[in-house]
C-alpha positions in Angstrom: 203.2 309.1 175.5 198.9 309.4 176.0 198.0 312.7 175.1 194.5 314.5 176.5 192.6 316.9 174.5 192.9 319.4 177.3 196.6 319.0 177.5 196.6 319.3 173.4 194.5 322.5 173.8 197.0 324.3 176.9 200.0 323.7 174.6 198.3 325.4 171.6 197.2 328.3 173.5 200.4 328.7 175.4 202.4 328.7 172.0 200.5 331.4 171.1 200.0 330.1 167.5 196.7 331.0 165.6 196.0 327.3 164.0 196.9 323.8 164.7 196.8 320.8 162.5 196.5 317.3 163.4 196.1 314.5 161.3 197.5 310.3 161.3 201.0 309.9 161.8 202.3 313.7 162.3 203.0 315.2 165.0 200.5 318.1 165.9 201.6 321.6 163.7 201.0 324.8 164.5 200.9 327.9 162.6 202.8 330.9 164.5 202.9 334.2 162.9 202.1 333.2 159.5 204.6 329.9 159.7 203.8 326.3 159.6 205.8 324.5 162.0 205.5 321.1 164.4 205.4 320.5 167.9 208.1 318.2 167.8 208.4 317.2 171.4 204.7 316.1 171.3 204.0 312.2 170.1 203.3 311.6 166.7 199.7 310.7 166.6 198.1 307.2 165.1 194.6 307.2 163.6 193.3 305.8 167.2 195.0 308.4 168.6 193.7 311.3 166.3 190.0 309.7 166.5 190.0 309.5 170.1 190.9 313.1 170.9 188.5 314.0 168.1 185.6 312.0 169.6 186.7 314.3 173.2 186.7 317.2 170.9 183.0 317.3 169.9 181.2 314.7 171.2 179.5 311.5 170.3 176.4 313.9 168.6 178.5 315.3 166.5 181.0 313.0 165.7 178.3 310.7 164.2 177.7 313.7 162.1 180.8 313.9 161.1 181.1 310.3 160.1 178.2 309.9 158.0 179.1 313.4 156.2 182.9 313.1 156.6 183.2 316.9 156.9 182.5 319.0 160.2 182.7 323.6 160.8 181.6 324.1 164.6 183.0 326.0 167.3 184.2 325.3 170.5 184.6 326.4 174.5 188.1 325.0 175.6 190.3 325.9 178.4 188.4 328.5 180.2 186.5 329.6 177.8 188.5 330.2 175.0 186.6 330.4 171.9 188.2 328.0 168.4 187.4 327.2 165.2 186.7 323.4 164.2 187.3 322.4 160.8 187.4 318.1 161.3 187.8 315.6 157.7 189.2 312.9 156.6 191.9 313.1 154.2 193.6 309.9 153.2 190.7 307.5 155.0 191.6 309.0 158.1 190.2 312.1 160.9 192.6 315.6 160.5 191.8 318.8 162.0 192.5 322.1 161.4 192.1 324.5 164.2 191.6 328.4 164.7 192.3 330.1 167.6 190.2 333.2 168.1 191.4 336.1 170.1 190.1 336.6 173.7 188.5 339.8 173.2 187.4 342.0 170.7 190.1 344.3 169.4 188.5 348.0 170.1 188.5 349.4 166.4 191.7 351.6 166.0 194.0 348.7 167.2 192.3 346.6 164.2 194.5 348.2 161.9 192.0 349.8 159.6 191.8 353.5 159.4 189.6 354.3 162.7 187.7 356.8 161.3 185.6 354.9 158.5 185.1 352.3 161.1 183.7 355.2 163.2 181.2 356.1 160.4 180.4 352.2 159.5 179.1 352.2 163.0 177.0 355.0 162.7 175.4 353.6 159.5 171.7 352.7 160.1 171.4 351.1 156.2 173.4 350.1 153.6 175.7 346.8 153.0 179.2 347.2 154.6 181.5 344.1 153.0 184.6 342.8 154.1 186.7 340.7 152.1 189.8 338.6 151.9 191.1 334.5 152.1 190.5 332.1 154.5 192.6 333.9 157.7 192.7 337.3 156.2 190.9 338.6 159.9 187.1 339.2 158.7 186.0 337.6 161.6 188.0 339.6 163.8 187.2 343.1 162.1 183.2 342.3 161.6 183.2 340.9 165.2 185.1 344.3 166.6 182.2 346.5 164.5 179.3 344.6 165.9 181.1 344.5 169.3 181.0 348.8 169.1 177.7 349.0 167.9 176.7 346.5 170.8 178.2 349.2 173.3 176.6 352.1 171.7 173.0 351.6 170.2 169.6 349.9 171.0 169.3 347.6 168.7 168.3 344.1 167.3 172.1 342.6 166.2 171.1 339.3 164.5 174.2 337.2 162.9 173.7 334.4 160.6 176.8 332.5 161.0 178.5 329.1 160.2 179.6 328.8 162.6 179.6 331.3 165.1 182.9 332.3 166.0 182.5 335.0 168.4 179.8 335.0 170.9 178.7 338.7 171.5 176.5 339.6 174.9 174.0 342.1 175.1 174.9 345.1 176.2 172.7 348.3 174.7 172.0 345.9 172.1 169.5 342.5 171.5 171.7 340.1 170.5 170.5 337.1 168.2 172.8 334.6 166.6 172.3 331.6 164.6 174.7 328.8 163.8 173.9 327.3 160.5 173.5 323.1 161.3 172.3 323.7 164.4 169.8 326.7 165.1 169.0 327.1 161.0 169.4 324.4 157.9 170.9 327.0 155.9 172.2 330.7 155.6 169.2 330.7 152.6 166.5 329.5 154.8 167.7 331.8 157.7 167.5 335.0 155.3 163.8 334.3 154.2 162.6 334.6 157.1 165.2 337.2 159.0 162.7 340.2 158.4 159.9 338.6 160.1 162.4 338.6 163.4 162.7 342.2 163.1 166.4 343.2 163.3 168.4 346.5 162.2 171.5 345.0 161.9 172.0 341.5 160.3 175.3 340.2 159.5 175.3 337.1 156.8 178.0 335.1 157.7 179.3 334.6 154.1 177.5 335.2 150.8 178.1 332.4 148.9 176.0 332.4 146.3 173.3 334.3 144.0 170.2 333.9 147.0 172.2 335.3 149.6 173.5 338.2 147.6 169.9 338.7 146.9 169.2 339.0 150.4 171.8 341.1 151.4 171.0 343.4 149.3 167.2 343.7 149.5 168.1 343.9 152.8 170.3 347.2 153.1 167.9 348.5 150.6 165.3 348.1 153.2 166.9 350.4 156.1 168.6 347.5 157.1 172.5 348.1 158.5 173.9 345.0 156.6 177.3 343.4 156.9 178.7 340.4 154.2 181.7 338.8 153.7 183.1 337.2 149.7 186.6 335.6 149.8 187.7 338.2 147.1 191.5 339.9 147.1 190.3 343.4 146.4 187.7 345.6 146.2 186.7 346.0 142.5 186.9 342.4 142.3 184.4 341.9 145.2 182.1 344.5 142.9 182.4 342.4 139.5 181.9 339.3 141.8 178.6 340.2 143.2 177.5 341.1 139.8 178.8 338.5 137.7 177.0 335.9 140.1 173.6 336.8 138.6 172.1 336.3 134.6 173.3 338.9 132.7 169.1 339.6 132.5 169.5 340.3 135.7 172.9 342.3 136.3 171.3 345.9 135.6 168.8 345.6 137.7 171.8 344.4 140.5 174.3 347.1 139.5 171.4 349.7 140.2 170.8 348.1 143.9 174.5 347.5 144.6 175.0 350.8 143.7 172.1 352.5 146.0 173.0 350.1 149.2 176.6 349.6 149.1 178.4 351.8 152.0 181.7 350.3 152.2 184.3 347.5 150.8 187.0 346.4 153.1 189.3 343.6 151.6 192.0 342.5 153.5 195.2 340.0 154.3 197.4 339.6 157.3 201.1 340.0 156.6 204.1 338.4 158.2 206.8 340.6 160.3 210.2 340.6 158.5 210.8 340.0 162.4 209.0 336.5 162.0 207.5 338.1 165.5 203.6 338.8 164.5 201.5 340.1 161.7 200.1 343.2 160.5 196.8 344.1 158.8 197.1 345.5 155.2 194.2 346.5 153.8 192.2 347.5 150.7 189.0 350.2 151.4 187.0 351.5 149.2 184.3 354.1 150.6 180.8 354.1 147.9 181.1 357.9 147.3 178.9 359.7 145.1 181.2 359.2 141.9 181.8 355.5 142.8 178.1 354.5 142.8 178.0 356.5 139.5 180.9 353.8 138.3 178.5 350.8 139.8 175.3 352.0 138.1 176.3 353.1 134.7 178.8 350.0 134.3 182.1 351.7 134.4 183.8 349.3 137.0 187.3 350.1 135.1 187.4 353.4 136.4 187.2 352.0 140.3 190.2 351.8 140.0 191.3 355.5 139.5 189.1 356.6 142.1 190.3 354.4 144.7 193.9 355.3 144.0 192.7 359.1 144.4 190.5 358.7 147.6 192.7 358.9 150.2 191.0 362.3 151.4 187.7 359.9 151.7 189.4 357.0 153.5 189.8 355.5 150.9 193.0 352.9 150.3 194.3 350.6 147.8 196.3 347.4 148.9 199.7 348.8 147.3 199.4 352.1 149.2 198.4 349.8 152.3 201.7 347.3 152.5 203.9 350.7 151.2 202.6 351.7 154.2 203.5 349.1 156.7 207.1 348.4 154.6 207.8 352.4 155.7 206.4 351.5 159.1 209.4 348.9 158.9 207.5 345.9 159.7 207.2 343.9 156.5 210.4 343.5 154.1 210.1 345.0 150.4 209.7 340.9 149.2 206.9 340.8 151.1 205.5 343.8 149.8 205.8 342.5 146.5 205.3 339.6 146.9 201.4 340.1 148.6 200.7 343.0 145.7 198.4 342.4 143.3 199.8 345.1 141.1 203.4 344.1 141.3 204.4 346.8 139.1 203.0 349.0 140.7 204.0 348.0 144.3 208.1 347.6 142.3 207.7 351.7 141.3 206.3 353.2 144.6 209.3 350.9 146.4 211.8 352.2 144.2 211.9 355.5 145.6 213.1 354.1 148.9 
């Protein structure tokens, strides 16, 4: 049985799966609400098989690229316009793939799962670094793509993203939209930041801060009056704080806590969880809101109390992880396992269950 990439593509989207991995002699998986599972009544592919649909996939351009650096990140249109995630290697001296599909629109912000009204107030920041945090397929696309979106419909300015690669293609609508794709439009997100002031923008979004120069960059730029947006692949909030700090020479890191804690707005850190259903996931997620006392705790080096004052915010917005799956295991959705088992304060998360 020949298989087309378009034919490949209608069956993914029609599962309605988020991911899909191919690689030489498997049949194509697909992840469905969390799960791992293959297509079994599709053909197990061969590596001439896999190469040729990957060649369809991307190109001749790029598949050179690919060969000589045996790693490729792009997005692509398929299937009327669908947006996805390309992630191609070689594993085992042969082309896999593993494939994200991004939603068709933009979630409006209280369907994102994240208490509405700090996204509200994020989108009426005009400075300050707003981060959002999590693994690989925790939804920080989705949520940074839903504020930009809502800014987009309700101010006039200069949106510039700085993105590898882009993921979700935003139009201009009261906003001027500018995106670039690392590898293609910029050589790297470093490059692109020295010169990002010279292209006169009020919001920038850096696609992933990844190192010392781009947290540099981010924040000189919210310090600025510069709305900026980041993302870390921490678990939770305090850790995204000692992680931004603890990147830099300890010559350096007083200097850093006193602009972290002058810039920082907001800290979103995130995961999707499973259904006990096995039917869909749900956002839990971690927020902490830079009050007054909390950039206190930044400045003067007191990140242990963070903590405390997270876990007493809740009149600020503010959220721990624990109080955000207790939340969705009241709402029924996720079992008291997976509660547990997605805490990072098991204890914790074992005493507030206990009462129910």
């Amino acid at each position: 049985m020949s298989l087309t990439f378009n034919q490949l593509m209608e069956r993914f989207i029609a599962e309605d799966s988020s991911d899909l991995h191919i690689s030489a002699d498997n049949p194509p998986y697909i992840r469905k609400h969390g799960k791992l599972i293959p297509i079994d009544d599709l053909p197990v592919l061969n590596a001439d098989m896999v190469e040729a649909l990957t060649l369809e996939m991307i190109g001749r351009e790029k598949f050179d690229q690919f060969m000589e650096n045996n790693e490729l990140d792009m997005a692509i249109d398929a299937c009327g316009g669908r947006r996805i995630r390309v992630n191609v290697y070689i594993q085992q001296k042969t082309i896999a793939w593993a494939l994200r599909l991004l939603p068709a629109e933009f979630l409006p912000l209280n369907k994102l799962g994240i208490n509405p009204d700090i996204c509200d107030m994020v989108c009426n920041l005009h400075k300050g670094l707003v981060l959002v945090t999590g693994a690989t397929g925790s939804g920080k696309s989705t949520t940074l793509a839903s504020i930009i979106d809502k800014i987009n419909d309700t101010r006039h300015e200069h949106i510039f993203t700085i993105e590898d690669p882009i993921e979700y293609k935003h139009t201009p609508k009261k906003s001027f939209i500018s995106q670039r794709e690392v590898g293609d439009d910029t050589s790297s997100f470093k490059e692109a930041l020295k010169r990002v002031l010279r292209e006169d923008p009020d919001v920038v979004l850096i696609g992933e801060m990844r190192d010392k120069e781009t947290m540099e960059a981010a924040l000189t730029l919210a310090e600025t009056g510069h709305l900026t947006f980041g993302t870390l692949h921490t678990s939770e909030a305090v850790q995204t704080v000692t992680r931004i700090i603890g990147t830099f020479p300890p010559e350096q890191q007083n200097q850093i806590r006193t602009q972290l804690a002058a810039s920082l707005k907001v800290v979103f850190s995130q995961q999707l969880i499973p259904w006990k259903d096995g039917n869909g996931r749900s956002l839990a997620s971690e927020i902490m809101v830079a009050t007054p006392a909390v950039q206190s705790m930044i400045r003067d080096n007191k990140l242990h109390q963070l903590n405390s004052a997270l876990q007493t915010g809740s009149s600020l917005g503010m959220t721990t992880m624990n109080q955000s799956l207790l939340k969705l295991y009241q709402e029924g959705k996720i079992s008291k396992d997976m509660a547990i088992s997605r805490s990072l304060d098991k204890e914790d998360m074992e005493r507030k269950l206990g009462n129910y």
